[in-house]
py3Dmol code that shows the C-alpha trace and the ligand (Angstrom):
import py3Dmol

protein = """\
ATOM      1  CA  UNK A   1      68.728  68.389 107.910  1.00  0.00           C
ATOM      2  CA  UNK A   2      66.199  70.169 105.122  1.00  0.00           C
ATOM      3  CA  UNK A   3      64.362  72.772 106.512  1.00  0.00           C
ATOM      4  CA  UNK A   4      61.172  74.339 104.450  1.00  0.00           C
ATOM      5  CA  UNK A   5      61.741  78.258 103.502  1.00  0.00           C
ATOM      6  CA  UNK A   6      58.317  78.174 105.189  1.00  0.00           C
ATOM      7  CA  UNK A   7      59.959  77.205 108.538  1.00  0.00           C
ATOM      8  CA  UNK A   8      61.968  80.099 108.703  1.00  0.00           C
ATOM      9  CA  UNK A   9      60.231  82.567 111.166  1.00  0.00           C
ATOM     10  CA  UNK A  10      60.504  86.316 111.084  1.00  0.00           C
ATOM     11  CA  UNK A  11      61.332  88.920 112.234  1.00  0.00           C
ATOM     12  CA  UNK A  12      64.935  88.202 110.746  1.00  0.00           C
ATOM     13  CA  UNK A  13      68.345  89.840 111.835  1.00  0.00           C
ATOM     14  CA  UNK A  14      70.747  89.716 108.991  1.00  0.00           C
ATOM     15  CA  UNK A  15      74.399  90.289 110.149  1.00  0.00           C
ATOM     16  CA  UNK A  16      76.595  91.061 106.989  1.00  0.00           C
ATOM     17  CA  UNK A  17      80.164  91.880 108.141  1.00  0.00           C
ATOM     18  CA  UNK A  18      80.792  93.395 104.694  1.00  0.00           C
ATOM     19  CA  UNK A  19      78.469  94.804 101.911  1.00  0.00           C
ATOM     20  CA  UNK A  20      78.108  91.891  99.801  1.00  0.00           C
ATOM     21  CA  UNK A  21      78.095  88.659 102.338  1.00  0.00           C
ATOM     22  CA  UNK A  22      73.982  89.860 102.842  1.00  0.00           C
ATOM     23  CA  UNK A  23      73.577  87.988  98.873  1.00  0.00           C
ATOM     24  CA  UNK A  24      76.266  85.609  98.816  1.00  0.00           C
ATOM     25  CA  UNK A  25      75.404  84.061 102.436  1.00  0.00           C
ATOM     26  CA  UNK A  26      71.296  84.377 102.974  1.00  0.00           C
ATOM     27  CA  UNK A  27      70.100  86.261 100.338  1.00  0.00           C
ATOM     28  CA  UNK A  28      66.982  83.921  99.797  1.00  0.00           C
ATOM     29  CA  UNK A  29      66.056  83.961 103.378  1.00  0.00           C
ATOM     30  CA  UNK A  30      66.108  87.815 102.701  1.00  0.00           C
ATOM     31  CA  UNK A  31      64.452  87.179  99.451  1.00  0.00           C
ATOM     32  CA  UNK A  32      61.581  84.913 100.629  1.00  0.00           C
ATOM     33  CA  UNK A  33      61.165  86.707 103.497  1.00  0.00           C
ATOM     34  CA  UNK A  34      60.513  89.992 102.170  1.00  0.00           C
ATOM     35  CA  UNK A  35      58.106  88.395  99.496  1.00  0.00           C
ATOM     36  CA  UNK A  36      55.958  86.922 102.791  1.00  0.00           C
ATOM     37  CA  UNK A  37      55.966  90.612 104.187  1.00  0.00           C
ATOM     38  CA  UNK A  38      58.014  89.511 107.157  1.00  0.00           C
ATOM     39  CA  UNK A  39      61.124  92.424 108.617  1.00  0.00           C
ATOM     40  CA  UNK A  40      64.275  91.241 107.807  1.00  0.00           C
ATOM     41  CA  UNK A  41      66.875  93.806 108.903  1.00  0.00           C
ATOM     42  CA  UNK A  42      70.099  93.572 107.496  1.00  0.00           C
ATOM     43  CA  UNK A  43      73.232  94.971 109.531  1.00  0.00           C
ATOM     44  CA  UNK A  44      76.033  95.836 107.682  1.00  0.00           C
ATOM     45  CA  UNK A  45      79.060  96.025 110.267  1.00  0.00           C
ATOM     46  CA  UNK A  46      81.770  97.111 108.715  1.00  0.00           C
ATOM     47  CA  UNK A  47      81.889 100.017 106.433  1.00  0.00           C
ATOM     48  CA  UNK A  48      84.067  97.637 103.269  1.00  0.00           C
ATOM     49  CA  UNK A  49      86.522 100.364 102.948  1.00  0.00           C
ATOM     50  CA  UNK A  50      89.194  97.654 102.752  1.00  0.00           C
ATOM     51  CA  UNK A  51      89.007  95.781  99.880  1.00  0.00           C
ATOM     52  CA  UNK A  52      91.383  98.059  97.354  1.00  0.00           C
ATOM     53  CA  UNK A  53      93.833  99.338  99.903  1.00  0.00           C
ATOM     54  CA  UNK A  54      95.655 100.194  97.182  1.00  0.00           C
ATOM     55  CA  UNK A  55      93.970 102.544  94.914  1.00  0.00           C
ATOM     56  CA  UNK A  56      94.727 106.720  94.707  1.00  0.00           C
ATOM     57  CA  UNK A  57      91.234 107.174  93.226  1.00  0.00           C
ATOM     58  CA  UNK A  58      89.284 105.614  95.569  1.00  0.00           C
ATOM     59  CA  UNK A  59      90.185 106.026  99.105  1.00  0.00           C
ATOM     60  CA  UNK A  60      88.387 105.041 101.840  1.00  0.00           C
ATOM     61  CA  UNK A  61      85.439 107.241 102.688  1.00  0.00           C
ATOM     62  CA  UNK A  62      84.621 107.149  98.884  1.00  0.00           C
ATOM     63  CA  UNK A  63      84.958 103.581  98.306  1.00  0.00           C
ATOM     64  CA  UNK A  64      82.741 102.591 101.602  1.00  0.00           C
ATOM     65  CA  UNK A  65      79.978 105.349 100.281  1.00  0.00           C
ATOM     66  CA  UNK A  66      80.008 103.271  96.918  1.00  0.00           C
ATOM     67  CA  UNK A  67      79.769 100.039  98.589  1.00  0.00           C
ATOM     68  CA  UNK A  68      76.830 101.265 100.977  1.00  0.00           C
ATOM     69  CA  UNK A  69      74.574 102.265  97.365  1.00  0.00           C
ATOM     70  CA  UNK A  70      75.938  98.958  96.261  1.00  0.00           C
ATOM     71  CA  UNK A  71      74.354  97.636 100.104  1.00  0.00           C
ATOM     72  CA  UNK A  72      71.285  99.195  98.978  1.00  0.00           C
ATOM     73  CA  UNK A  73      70.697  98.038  95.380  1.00  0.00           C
ATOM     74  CA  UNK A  74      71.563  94.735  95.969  1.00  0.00           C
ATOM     75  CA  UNK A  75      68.882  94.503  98.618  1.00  0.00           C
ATOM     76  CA  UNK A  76      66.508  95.979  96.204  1.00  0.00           C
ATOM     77  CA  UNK A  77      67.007  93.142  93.562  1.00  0.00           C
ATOM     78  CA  UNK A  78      66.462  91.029  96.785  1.00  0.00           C
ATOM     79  CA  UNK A  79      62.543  92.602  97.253  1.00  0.00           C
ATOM     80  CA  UNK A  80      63.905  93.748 100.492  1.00  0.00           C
ATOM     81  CA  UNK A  81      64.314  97.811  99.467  1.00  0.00           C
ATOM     82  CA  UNK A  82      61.719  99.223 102.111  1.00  0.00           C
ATOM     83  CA  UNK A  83      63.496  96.992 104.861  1.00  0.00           C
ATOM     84  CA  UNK A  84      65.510  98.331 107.509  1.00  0.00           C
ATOM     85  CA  UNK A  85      69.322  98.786 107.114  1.00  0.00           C
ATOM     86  CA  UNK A  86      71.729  99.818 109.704  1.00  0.00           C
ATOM     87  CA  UNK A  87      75.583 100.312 108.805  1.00  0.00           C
ATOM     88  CA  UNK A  88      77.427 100.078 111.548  1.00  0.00           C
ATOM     89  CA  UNK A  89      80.726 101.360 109.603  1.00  0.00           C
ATOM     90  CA  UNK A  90      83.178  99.722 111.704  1.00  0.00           C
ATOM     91  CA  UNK A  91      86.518 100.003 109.999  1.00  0.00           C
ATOM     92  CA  UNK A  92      87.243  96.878 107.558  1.00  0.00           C
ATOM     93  CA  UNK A  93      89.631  94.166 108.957  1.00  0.00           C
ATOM     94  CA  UNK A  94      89.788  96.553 111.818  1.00  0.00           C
ATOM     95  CA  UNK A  95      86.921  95.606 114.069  1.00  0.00           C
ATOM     96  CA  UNK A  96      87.448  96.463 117.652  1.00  0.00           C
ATOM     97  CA  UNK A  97      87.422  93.778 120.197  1.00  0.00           C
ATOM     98  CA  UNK A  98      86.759  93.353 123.593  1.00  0.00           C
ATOM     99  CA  UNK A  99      87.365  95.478 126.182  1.00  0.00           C
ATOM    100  CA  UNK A 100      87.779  98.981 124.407  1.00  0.00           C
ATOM    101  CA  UNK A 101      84.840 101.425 123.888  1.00  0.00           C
ATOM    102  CA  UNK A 102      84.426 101.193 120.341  1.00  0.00           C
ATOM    103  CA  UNK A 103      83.202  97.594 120.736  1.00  0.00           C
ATOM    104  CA  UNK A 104      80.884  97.926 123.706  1.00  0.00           C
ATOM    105  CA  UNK A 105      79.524 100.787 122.053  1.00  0.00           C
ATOM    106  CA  UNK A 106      78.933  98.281 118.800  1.00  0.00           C
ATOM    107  CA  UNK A 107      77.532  95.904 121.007  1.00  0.00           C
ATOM    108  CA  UNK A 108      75.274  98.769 122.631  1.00  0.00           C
ATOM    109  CA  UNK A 109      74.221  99.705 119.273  1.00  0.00           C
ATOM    110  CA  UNK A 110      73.476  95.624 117.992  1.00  0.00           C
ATOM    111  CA  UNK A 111      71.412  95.164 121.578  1.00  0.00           C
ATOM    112  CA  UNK A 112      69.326  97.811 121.153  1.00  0.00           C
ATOM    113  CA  UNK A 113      68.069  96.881 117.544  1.00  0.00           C
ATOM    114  CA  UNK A 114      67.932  93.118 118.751  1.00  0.00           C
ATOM    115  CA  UNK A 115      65.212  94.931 121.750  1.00  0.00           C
ATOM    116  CA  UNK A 116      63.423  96.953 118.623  1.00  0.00           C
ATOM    117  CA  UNK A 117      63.516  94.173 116.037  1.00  0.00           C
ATOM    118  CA  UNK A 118      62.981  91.031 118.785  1.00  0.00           C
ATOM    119  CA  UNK A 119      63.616  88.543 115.991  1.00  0.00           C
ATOM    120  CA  UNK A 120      63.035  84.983 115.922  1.00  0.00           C
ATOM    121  CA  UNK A 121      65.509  84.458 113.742  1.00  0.00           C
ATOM    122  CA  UNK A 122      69.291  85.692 113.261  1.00  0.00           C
ATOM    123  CA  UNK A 123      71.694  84.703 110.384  1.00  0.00           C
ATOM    124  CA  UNK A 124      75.244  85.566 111.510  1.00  0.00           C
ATOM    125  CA  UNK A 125      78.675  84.798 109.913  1.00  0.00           C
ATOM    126  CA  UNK A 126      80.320  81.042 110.687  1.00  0.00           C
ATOM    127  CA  UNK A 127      81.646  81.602 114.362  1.00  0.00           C
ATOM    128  CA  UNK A 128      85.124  79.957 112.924  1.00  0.00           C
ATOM    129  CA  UNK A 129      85.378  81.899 109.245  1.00  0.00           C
ATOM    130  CA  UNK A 130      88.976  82.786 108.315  1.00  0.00           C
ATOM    131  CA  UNK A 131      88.266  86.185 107.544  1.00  0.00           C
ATOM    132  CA  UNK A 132      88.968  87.599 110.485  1.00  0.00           C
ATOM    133  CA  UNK A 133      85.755  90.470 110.491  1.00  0.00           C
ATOM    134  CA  UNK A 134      83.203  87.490 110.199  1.00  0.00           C
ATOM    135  CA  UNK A 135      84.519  86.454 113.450  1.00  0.00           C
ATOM    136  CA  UNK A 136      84.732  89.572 115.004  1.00  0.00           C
ATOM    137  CA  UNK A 137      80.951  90.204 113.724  1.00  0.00           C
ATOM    138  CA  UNK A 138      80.126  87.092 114.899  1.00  0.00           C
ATOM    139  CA  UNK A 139      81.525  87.418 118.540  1.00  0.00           C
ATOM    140  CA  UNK A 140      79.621  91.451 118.749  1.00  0.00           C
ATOM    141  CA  UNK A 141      76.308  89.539 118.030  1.00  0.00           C
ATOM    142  CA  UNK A 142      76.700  86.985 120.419  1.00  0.00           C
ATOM    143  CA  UNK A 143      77.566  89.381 123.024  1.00  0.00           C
ATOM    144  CA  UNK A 144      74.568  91.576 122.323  1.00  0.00           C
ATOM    145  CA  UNK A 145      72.078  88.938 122.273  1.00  0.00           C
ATOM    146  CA  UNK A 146      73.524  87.754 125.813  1.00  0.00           C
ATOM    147  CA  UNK A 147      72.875  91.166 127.238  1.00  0.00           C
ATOM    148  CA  UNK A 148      69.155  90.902 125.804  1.00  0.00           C
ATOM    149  CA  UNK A 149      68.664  87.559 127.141  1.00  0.00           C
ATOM    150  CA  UNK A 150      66.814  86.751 123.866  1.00  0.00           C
ATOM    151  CA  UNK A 151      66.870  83.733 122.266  1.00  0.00           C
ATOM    152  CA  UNK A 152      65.861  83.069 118.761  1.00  0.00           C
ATOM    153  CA  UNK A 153      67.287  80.905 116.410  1.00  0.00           C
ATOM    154  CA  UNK A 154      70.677  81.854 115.018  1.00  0.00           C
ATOM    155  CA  UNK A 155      71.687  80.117 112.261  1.00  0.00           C
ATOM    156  CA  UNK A 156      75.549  80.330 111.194  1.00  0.00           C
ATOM    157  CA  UNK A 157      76.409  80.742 107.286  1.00  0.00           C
ATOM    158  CA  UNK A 158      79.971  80.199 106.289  1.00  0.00           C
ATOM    159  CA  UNK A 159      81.532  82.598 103.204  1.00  0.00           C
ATOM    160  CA  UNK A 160      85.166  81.606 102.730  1.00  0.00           C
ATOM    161  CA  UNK A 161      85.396  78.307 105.244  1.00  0.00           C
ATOM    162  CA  UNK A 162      85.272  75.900 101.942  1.00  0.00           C
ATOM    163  CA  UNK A 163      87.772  78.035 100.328  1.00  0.00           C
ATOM    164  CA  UNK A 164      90.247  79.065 102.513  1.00  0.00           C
ATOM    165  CA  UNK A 165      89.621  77.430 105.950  1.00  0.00           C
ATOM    166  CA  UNK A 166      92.056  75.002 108.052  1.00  0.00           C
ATOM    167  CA  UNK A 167      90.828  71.360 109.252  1.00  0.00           C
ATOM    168  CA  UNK A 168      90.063  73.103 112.702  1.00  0.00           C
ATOM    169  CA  UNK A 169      87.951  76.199 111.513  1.00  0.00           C
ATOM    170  CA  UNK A 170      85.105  73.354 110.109  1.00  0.00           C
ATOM    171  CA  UNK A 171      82.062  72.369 112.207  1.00  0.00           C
ATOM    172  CA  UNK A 172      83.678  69.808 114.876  1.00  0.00           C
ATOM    173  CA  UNK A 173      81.339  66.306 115.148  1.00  0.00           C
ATOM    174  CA  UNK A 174      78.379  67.194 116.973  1.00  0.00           C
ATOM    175  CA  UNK A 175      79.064  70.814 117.355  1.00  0.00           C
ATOM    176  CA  UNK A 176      76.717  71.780 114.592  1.00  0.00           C
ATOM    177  CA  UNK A 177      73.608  70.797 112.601  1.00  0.00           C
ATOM    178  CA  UNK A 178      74.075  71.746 108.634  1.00  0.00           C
ATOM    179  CA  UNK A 179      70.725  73.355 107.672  1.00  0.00           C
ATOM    180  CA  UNK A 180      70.340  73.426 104.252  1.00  0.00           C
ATOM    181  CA  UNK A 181      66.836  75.736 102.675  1.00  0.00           C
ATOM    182  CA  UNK A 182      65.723  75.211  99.343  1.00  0.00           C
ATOM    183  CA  UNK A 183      66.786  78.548  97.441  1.00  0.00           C
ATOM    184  CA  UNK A 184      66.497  77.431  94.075  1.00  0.00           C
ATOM    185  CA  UNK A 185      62.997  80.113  93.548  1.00  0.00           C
ATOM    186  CA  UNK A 186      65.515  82.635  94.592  1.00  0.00           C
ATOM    187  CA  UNK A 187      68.751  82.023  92.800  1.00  0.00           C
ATOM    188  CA  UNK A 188      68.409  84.364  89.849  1.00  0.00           C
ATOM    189  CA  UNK A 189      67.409  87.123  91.833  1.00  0.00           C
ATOM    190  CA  UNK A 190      70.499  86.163  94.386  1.00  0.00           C
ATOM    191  CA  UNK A 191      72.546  86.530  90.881  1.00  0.00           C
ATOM    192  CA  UNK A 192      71.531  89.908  90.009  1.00  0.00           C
ATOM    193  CA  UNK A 193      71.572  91.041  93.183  1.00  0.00           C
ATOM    194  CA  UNK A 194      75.359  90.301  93.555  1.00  0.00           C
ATOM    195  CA  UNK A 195      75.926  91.700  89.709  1.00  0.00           C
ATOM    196  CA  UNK A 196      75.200  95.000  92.390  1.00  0.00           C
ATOM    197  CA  UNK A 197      78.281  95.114  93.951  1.00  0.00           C
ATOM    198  CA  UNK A 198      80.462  95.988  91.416  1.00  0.00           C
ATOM    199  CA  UNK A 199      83.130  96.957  93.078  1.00  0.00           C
ATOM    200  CA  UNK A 200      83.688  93.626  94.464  1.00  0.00           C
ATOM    201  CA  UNK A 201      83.430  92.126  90.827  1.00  0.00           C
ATOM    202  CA  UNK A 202      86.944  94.586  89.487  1.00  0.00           C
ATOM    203  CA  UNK A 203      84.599  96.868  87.531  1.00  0.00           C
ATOM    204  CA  UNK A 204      84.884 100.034  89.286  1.00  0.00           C
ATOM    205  CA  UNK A 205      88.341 100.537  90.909  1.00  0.00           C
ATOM    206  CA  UNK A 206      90.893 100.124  88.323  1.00  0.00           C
ATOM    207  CA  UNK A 207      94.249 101.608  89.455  1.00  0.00           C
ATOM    208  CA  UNK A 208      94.630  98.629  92.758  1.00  0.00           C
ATOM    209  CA  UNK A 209      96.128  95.068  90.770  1.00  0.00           C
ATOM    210  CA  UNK A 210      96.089  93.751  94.359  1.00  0.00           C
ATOM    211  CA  UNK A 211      92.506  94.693  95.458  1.00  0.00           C
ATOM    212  CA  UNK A 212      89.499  92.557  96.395  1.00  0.00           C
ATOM    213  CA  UNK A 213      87.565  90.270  93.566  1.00  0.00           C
ATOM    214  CA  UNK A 214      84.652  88.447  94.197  1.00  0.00           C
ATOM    215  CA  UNK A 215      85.279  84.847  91.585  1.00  0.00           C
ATOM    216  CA  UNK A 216      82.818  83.419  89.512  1.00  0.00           C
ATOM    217  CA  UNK A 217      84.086  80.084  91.120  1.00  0.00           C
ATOM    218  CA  UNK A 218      83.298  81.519  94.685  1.00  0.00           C
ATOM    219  CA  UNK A 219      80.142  83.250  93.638  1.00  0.00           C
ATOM    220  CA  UNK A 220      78.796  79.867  92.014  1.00  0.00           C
ATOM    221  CA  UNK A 221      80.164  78.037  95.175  1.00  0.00           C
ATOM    222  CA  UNK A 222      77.695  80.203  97.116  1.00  0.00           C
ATOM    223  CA  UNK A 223      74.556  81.267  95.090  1.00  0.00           C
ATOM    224  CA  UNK A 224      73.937  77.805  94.410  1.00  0.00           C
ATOM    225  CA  UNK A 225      70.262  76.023  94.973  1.00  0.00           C
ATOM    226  CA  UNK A 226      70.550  75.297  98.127  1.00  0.00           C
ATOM    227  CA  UNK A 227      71.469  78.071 101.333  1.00  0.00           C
ATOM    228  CA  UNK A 228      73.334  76.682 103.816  1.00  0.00           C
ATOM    229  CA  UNK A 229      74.072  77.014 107.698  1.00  0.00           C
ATOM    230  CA  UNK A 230      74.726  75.544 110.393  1.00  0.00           C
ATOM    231  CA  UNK A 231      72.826  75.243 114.069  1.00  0.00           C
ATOM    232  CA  UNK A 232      73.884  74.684 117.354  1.00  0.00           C
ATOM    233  CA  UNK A 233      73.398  71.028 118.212  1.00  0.00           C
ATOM    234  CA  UNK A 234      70.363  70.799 121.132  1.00  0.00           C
ATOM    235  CA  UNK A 235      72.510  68.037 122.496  1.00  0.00           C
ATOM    236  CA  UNK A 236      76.394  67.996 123.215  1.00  0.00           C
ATOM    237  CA  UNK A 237      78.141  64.947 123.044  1.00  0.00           C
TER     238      UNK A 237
END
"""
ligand_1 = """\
1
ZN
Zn 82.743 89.377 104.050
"""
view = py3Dmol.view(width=600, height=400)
view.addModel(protein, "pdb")
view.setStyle({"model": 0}, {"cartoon": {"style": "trace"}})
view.addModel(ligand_1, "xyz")
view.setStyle({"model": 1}, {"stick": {}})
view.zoomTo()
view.show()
């Protein structure tokens, strides 16, 4: 189904499990959004400190500082600078899970912006992602929003399912509705606003052959003029 920018309500909750997936997943919800003067806070989860595991120069505390000006200026190119921004800074690929206190103290922290922001709209990572922290981030937001009882309307968006996903990691037949918003007014600014993180794009860290780069191919695969996610069906089969 098409749904109108104009049909998507704010507030908006923006869960990014890593600086960068905030452009490449709904950055012209957070775009159009912010133009209309709506909140759209954007919740970084994990602090990116991953992604050149590798490197002597940049080690972890420096290279998640980087990425969380990167956070920052990307959001600006976005129109969303004055909007709120939480980091979490939950290790990368390291995301606690259930049952230790690390994660119900993440999902203490998500709940209690969820009771702030009360938004009627929240744009998580695909529930079934391969990378492992979109999961994770997905799972802590669906556990906060059960303690709050709220219930706006979360809509999914997938990063690396098309690339890298298995048969069974894909929406299942009438699991999910694709939603797909016009975000063609939005795509240049969605393009600068990635050109931000740099050191996703191998133009910072250059001593790590085996750390993170963000493709053309995958960045065209996702700032394209159409955003995409996916809905709970109303109706199971
Ligand atoms: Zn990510």
């Amino acid at each position: 189904m098409t749904v109108e920018m104009s049909d998507v309500q704010g507030p908006v909750l923006v869960i990014a499990p890593h600086p960068d997936d905030e452009t490449l997943g709904c950055g012209g919800i957070i775009a159009a959004l912010s133009d209309r003067g709506e909140t759209v806070h954007t919740v970084f989860v994990t602090d990116g400190g991953a992604s050149h595991r590798s490197s002597k120069t940049w080690d972890r505390s420096r290279l998640s500082a980087v990425r969380e000006d990167e956070a920052r200026e990307a959001l600006r190119h976005l129109g969303a600078e004055m909007q709120p921004r939480t980091h979490l800074r939950l290790p990368d690929a390291a995301i606690p899970h259930s049952g230790c206190a690390a994660y119900e103290a993440s999902v203490a922290q998500l709940e209690s912006i969820l009771i702030a922001l009360r938004p009627r709209t929240v744009l998580v990572p695909w529930r079934r992602d391969p990378h492992c922290d979109h999961r994770d981030a997905w799972e802590l937001t669906m556990a906060a929003l059960e303690q709050t009882g709220q219930q706006p309307l979360v809509l999914e968006y997938a990063i690396w399912l098309d690339e890298l996903g298995a048969p069974e990691d894909h929406p299942r037949a009438g699991e999910m509705d694709r939603v797909a918003i016009d975000a063609q007014p939005y795509m240049e600014r969605k393009r600068t606003a990635i050109r931000a993180h740099r050191s996703q794009l191998g133009l910072l860290v250059h001593d790590d052959p085996d750390g993170f780069v963000l493709t053309e191919n995958t960045i065209a695969r996702l700032i394209g003029p159409e955003e995409v996610y996916w809905r709970d069906c109303p109706v199971k089969p």
